[in-house]
C-alpha positions as CSV (number, residue, x, y, z in Angstrom):
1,X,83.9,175.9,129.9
2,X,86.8,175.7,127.5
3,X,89.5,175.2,131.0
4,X,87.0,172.1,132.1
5,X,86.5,170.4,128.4
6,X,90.7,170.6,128.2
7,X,90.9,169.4,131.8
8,X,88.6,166.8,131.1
9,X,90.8,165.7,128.0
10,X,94.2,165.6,129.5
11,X,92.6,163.9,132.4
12,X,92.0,160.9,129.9
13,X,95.0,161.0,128.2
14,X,97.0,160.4,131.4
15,X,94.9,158.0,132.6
16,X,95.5,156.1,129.0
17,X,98.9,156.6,129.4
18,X,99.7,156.0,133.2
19,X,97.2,152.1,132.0
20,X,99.7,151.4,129.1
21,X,103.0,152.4,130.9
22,X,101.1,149.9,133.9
23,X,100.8,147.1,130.9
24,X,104.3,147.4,129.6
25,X,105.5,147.6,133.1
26,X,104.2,144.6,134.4
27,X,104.6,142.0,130.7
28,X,108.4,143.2,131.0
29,X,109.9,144.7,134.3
30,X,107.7,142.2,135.9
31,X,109.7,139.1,134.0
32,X,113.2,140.6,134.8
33,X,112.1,141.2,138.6
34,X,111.2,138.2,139.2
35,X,114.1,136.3,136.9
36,X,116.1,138.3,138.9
37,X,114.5,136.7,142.2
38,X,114.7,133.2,140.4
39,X,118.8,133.9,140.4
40,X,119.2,135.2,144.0
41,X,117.1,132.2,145.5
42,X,119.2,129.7,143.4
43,X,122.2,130.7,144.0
44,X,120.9,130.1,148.1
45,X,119.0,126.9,147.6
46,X,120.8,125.2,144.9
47,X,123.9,123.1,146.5
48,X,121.6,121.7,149.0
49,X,119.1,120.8,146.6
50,X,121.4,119.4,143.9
51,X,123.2,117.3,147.4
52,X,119.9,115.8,148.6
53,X,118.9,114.5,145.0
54,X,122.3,112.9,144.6
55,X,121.6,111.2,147.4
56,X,118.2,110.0,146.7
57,X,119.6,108.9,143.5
58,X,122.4,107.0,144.6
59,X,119.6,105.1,147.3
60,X,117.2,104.3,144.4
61,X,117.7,101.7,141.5
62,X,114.7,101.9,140.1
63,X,113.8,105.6,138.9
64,X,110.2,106.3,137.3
65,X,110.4,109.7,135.8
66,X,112.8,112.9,136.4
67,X,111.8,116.3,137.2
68,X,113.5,118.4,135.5
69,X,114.3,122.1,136.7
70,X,114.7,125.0,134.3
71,X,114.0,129.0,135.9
72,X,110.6,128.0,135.0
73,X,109.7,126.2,138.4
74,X,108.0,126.9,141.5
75,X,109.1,124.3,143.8
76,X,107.0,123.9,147.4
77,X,107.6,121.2,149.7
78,X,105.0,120.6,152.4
79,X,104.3,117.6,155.5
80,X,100.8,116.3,155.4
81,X,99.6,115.7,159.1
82,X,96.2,114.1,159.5
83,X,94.9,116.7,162.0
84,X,94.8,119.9,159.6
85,X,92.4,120.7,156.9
86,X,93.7,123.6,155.2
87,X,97.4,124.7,153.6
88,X,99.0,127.4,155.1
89,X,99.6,130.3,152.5
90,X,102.0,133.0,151.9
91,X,101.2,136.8,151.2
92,X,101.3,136.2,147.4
93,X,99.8,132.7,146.9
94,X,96.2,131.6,148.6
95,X,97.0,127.4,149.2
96,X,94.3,125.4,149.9
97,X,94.2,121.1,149.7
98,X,91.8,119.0,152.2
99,X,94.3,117.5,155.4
100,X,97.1,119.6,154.2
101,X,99.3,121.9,156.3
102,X,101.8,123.4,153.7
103,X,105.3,124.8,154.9
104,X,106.3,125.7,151.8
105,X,109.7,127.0,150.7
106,X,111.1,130.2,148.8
107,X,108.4,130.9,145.9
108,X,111.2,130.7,143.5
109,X,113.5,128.1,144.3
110,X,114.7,125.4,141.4
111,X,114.5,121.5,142.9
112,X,116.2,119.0,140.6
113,X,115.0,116.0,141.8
114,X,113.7,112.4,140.8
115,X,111.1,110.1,142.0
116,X,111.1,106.4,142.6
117,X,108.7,104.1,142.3
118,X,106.2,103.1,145.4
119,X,107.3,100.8,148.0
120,X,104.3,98.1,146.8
121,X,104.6,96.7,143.6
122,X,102.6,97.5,141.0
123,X,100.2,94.8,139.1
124,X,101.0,96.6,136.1
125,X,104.6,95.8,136.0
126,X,105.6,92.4,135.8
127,X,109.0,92.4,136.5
128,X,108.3,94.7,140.1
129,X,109.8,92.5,143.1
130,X,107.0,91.1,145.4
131,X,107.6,88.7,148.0
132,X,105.8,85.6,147.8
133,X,106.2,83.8,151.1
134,X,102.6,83.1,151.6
135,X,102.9,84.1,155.2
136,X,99.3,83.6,155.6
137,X,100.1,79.9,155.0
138,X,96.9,79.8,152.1
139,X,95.8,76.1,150.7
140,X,95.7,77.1,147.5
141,X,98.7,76.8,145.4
142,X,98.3,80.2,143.6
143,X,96.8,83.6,144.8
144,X,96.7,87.1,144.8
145,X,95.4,90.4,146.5
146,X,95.4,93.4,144.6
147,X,93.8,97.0,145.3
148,X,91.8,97.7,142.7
149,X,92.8,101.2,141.7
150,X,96.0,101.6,142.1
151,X,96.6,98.0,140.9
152,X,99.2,97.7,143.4
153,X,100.2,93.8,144.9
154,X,99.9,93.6,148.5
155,X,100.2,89.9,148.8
156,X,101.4,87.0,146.4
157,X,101.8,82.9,145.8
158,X,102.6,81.8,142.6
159,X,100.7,84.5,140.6
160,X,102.1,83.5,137.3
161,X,101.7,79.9,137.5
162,X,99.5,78.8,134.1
163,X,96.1,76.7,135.5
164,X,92.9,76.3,134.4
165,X,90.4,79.0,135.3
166,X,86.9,77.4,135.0
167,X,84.1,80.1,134.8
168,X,86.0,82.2,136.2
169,X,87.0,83.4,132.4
170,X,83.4,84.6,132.0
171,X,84.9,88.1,133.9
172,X,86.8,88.1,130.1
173,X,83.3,87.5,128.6
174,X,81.8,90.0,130.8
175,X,84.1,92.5,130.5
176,X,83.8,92.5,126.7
177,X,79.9,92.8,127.1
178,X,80.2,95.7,128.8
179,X,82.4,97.4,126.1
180,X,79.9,96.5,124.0
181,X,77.0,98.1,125.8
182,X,79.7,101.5,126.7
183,X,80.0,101.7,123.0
184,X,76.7,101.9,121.8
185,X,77.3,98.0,120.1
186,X,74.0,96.3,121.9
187,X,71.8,97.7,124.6
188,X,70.4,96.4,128.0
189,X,67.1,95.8,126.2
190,X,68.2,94.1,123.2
191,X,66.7,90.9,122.3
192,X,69.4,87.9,122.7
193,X,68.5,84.6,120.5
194,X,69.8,81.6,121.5
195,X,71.1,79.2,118.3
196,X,71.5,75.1,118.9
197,X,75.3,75.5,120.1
198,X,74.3,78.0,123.0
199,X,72.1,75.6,123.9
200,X,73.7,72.5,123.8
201,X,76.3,73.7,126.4
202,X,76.6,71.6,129.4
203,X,77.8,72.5,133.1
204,X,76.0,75.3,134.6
205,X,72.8,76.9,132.2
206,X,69.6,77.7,132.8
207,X,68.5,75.7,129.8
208,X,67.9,78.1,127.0
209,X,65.8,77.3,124.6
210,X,66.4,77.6,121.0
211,X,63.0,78.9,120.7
212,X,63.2,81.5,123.0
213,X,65.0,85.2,123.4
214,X,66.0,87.1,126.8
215,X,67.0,90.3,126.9
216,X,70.7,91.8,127.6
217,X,69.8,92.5,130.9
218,X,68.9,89.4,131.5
219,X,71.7,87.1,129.9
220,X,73.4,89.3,132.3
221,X,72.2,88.7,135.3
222,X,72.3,84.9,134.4
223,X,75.7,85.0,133.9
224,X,76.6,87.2,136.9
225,X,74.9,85.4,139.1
226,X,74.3,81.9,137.9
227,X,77.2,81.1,136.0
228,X,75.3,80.2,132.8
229,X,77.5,78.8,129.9
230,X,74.0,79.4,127.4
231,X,73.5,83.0,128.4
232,X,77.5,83.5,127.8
233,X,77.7,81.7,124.2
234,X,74.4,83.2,123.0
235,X,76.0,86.7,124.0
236,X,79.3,85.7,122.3
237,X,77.8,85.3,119.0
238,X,74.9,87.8,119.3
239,X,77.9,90.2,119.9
240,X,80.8,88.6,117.3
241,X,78.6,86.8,115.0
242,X,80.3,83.4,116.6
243,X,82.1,82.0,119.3
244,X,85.1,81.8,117.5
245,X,85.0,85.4,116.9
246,X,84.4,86.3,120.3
247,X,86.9,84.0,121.6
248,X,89.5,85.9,119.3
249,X,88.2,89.3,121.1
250,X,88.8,88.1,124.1
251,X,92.5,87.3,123.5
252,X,92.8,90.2,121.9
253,X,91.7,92.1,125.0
254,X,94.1,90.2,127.3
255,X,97.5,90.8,125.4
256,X,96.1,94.6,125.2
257,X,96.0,93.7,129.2
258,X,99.5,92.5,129.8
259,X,97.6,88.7,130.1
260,X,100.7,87.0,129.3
261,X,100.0,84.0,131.2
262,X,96.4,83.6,129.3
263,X,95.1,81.6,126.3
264,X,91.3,81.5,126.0
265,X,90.1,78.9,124.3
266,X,86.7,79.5,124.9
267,X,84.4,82.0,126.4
268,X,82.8,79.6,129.4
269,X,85.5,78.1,131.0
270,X,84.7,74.5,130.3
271,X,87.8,72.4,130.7
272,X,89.6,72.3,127.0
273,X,93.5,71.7,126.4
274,X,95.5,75.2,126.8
275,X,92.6,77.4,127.9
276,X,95.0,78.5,130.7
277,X,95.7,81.9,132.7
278,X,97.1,82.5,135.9
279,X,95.8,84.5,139.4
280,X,98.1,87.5,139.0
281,X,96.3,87.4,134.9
282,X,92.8,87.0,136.8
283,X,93.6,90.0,139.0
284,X,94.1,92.2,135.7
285,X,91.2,91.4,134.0
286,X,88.9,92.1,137.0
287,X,90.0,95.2,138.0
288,X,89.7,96.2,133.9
289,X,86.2,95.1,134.4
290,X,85.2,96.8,138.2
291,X,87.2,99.8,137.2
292,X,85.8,100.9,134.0
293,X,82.7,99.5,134.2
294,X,81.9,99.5,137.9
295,X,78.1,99.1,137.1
296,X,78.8,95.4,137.1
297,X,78.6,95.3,140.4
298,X,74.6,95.9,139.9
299,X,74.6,92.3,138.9
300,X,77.7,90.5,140.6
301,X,76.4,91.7,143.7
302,X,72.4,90.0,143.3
303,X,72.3,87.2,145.7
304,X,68.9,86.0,144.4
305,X,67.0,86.6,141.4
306,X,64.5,85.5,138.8
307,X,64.3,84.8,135.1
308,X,61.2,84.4,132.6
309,X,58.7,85.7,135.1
310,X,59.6,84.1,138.3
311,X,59.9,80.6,136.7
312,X,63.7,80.6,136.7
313,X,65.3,81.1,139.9
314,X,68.8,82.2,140.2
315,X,71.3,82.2,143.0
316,X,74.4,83.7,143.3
317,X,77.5,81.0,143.2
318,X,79.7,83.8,144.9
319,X,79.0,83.2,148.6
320,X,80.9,85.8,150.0
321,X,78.2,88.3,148.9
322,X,76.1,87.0,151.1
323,X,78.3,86.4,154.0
324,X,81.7,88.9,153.8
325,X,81.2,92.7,154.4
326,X,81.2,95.0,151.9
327,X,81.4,91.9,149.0
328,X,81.1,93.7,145.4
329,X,81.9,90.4,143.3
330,X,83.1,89.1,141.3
331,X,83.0,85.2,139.7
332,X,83.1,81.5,141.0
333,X,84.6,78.7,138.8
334,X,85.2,75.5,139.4
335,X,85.6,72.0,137.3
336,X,87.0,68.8,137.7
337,X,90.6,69.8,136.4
338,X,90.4,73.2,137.6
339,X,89.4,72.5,140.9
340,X,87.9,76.0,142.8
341,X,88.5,79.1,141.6
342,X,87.1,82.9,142.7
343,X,87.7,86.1,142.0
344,X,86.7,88.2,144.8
345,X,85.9,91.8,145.5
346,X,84.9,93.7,148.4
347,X,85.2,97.6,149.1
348,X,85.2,99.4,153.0
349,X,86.2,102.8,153.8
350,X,86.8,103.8,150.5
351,X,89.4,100.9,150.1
352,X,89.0,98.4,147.3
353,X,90.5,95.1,147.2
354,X,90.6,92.2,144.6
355,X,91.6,88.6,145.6
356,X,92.4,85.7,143.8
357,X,92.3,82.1,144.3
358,X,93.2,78.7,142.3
359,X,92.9,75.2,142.2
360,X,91.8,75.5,145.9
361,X,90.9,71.8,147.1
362,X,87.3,72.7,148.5
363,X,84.7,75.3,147.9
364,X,85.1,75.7,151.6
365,X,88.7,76.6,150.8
366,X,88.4,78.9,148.2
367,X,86.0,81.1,149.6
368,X,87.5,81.0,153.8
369,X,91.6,81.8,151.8
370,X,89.5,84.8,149.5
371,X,88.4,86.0,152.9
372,X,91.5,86.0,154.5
373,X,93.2,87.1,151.6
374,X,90.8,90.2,152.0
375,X,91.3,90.7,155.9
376,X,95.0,91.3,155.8
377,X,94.1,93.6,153.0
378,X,91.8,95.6,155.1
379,X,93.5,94.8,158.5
380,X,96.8,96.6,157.1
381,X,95.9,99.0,154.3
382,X,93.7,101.8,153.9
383,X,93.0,104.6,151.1
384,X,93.9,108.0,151.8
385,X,92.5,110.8,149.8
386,X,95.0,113.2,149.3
387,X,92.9,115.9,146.9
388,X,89.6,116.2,145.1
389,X,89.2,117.2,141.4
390,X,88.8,120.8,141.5
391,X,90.3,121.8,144.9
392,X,92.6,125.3,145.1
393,X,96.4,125.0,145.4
394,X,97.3,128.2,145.1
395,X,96.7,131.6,142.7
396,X,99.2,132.3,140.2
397,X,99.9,135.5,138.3
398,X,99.0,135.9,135.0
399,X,100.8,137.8,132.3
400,X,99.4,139.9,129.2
401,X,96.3,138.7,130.1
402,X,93.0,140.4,130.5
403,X,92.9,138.9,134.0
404,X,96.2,139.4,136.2
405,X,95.5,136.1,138.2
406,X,94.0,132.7,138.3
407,X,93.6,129.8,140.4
408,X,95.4,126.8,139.8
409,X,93.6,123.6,140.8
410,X,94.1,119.7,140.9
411,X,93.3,118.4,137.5
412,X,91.8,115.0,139.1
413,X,90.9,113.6,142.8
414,X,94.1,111.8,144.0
415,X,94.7,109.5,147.1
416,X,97.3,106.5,147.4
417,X,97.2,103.3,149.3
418,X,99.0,103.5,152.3
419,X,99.9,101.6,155.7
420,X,97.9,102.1,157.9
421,X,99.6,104.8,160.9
422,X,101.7,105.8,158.1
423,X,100.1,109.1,156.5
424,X,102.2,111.5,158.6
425,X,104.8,110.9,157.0
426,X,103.5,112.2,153.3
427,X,105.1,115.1,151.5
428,X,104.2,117.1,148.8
429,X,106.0,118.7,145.9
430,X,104.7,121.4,144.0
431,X,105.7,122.4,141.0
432,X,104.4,125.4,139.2
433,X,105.8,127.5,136.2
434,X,107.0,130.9,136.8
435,X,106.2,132.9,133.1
436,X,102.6,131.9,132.5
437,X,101.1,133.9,129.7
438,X,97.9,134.4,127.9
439,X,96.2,133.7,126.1
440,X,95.1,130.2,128.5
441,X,92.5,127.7,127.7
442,X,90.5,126.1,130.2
443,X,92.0,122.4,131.6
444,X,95.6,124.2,130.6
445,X,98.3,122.3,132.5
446,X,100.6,124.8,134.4
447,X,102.5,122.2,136.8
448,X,102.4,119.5,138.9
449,X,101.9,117.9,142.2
450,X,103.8,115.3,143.7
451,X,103.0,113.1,146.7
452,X,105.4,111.0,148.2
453,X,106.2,108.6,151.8
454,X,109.8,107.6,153.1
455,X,111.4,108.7,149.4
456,X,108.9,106.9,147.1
457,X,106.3,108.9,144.9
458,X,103.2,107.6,145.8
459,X,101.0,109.6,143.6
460,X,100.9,112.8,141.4
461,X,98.5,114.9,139.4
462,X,98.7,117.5,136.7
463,X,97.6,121.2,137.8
464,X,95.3,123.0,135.3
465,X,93.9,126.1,135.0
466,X,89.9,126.3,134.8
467,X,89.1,129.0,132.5
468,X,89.9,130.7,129.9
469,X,91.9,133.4,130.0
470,X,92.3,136.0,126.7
471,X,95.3,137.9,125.8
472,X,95.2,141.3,126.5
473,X,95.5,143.5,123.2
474,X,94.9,147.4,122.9
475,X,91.2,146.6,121.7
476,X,90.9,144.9,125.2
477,X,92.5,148.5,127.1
478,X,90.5,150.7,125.1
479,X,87.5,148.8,126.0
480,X,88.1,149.1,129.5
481,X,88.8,152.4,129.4
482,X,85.5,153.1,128.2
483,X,83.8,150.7,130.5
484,X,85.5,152.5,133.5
485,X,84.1,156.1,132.7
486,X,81.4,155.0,131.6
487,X,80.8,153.7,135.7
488,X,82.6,156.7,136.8
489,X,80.0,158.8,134.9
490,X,76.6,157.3,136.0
């Protein structure tokens, strides 16, 4: 009895002591093993690298960010072929992205590389290059096509020209309603009065009544649909308190835009001295409004309606919804002075474009050059998804944690705007640090992913871990000691 209660206790002792020796082992001969691997694979890798980034440096004048290499980086370049689904994966690392093949490099090796802008300019930067040749031969002295979320400029004429934009500055007006409703400000069932100035507006209305109140949802859906300069000045100073006030919001909201072509002098679009912006302006402000508030469309897309039970008709000024494929929006404008203005929306495929026309001679005009505009944008372009929020890129190893691995996964869904015939030719760069540690909080960034075509970065996205993951402390062992023979025992 005595020989099996001492056997027993040495028993645990060693196992205690082979776990801890395992523990010290693998938070410190671990890290000089695999330092150690970090030097052999750089000393291999590291003059081509360094030569191939010279290069690419040399070829680009306009650098967006730097990737800078320390023995902290897992670099892995792969080709993206259309016909596979899954990364390939080494014995270490479990790689997994949706159309990906992965041929990835040495685990270890150190890339010092930079990235250059896309190829397409980007609305958000002014000063990007873009052709404006209007190849398409458009009317209308000013236009743009955008895709609405990258932002990026596929075709050009005179963006930044100042003219006046008619109703179409109700998207401003809109926009700002929506904000209102996101933040709690008014709801869609809030009762809208209408004072003597909102109803004294002239142009398109449905001739509010001072006496009478509509509801959000439905000073919406006049607006939206029916243009109404009322329902957009009773809004204004429901929401501000007065025009004036609102009219200050809204130019507030376009130089927080970039709007730098745009003064608002009011909130309709009447004609009035200076109340000016320009297409590529336009173009900003509706893809603010589709792509943070995309519920608009629930409205911009009605092609007939009703107000004040059935009494009030309404029909959409936008024709395009009711004749263009896949039409989402957006707003009509037109005037004397401004002549015919539109900015149009449409989504196919996953692929959504914005188009922008002004001072177009005709309705006719406006409307058949939108729809053009939005054919070569279709014709030539489509939207790649290159990873969904969530999806595996590989397992990494975790030290002094109470878990010895975790995935690693794409922090957001990511895709680019490409050519179409052209999405062979994307590559991706993985980077991935080598000494992650506990403890780890869920959403943790541990590297990044880079996707790029012919040279130019394309798109990217930070890669998180998804839980948390505790550092492991002697309370932690001893606990899972005792957990262990306790199972061992039953």
């Amino acid at each position: 009895m005595k020989v099996s209660k001492f056997f027993y206790i040495l028993l645990i002792f060693l196992l205690i002591t082979s776990f801890c020796i395992s523990c010290y082992a693998e938070s410190s001969v671990y890290v000089w093993s695999s330092t150690s691997e970090n030097i052999s694979n750089l000393t291999n890798t590291n003059n081509s690298i360094n030569s191939s980034n010279n290069q690419s440096a040399k070829n680009s004048n306009n650098i967006s960010s730097n990737i800078n290499n320390t023995s902290n980086s897992n670099i892995s370049n792969s080709n993206i072929p259309n016909s596979t689904n899954n990364m390939n994966s080494n014995s270490n690392q479990n790689i997994q992205n949706n159309n990906l093949t992965n041929t990835q490099n040495s685990n270890n090796s150190i890339e010092t590389s930079s990235y250059i802008n896309s190829a397409l300019p980007t609305i958000l930067d002014a000063n990007s290059p873009i052709s404006e040749d209007n190849f398409l031969n458009l009317e209308s002295p000013s236009c743009i096509l955008i895709e609405q979320s990258t932002g990026q400029v596929l075709y050009a004429h005179n963006i930044h020209e100042q003219l006046r934009p008619a109703s179409v500055t109700k998207v401003m007006s809109i926009l700002l309603i929506m904000e209102s409703l996101a933040n709690g400000k008014i709801s869609l069932t809030d009762q809208v009065p209408c004072s003597e100035n909102a109803a004294s507006m002239g142009g398109s209305q449905i001739w509010l009544d001072p006496r009478e109140t509509l509801t959000v949802d439905e000073m919406l859906k006049a607006i939206c649909v029916n243009s109404a300069n009322d329902c957009v000045v009773a809004m204004a100073e429901f929401i501000a308190g007065s025009e004036e006030a609102f009219v200050q919001m809204m130019n507030d909201e376009a130089k927080k835009l970039g709007m730098n072509d745009t003064t608002f002098k009011n909130c309709h679009g009447l004609d009035e001295d200076g109340h000016v912006t320009s297409s590529y302006d336009i173009a900003l402000m509706s893809r603010e409004l589709l792509t943070k508030y995309p519920d608009v469309t629930k409205y911009s897309t009605i092609w007939t309606d009703s107000l004040r039970d059935g009494k009030s008709s309404l029909s959409n000024t936008n024709k395009l919804i009711h004749t263009y494929p896949g039409a989402t929006g957006l707003k009509t404008g037109s005037t004397g002075l401004a002549l015919y203005n539109l900015s149009a929306s449409a989504t196919r495929d996953g692929l959504s474009l914005i188009a922008v026309i002004m001072k177009a001679p005709s309705t006719k005009v406006r409307f058949s050059e939108a729809s053009k505009l939005l054919d070569y944008g279709f014709n030539t372009y489509s939207y790649k998804t290159l990873g969904n929020k969530g999806d595996l890129i590989q397992t990494v190893n975790i030290k002094k944690g109470v878990k010895s691995t975790a995935p690693v996964v794409l922090e957001n869904s990511v895709g680019s705007l490409i050519k179409k015939g052209t999405d062979k030719n994307i590559e991706q760069t993985i980077s991935i640090n080598e000494n992650i540690s506990a403890p780890i909080s869920s959403g943790q960034k541990v590297g990044e992913i880079i996707y790029s075509s012919d040279g130019n970065t394309i798109a990217k996205s930070n890669l998180v871990i998804q839980e948390n993951i505790e550092k492991r402390t002697l309370f932690n062992i001893v606990k899972d000691i005792i957990k262990n023979w306790g199972n061992l025992l039953r």
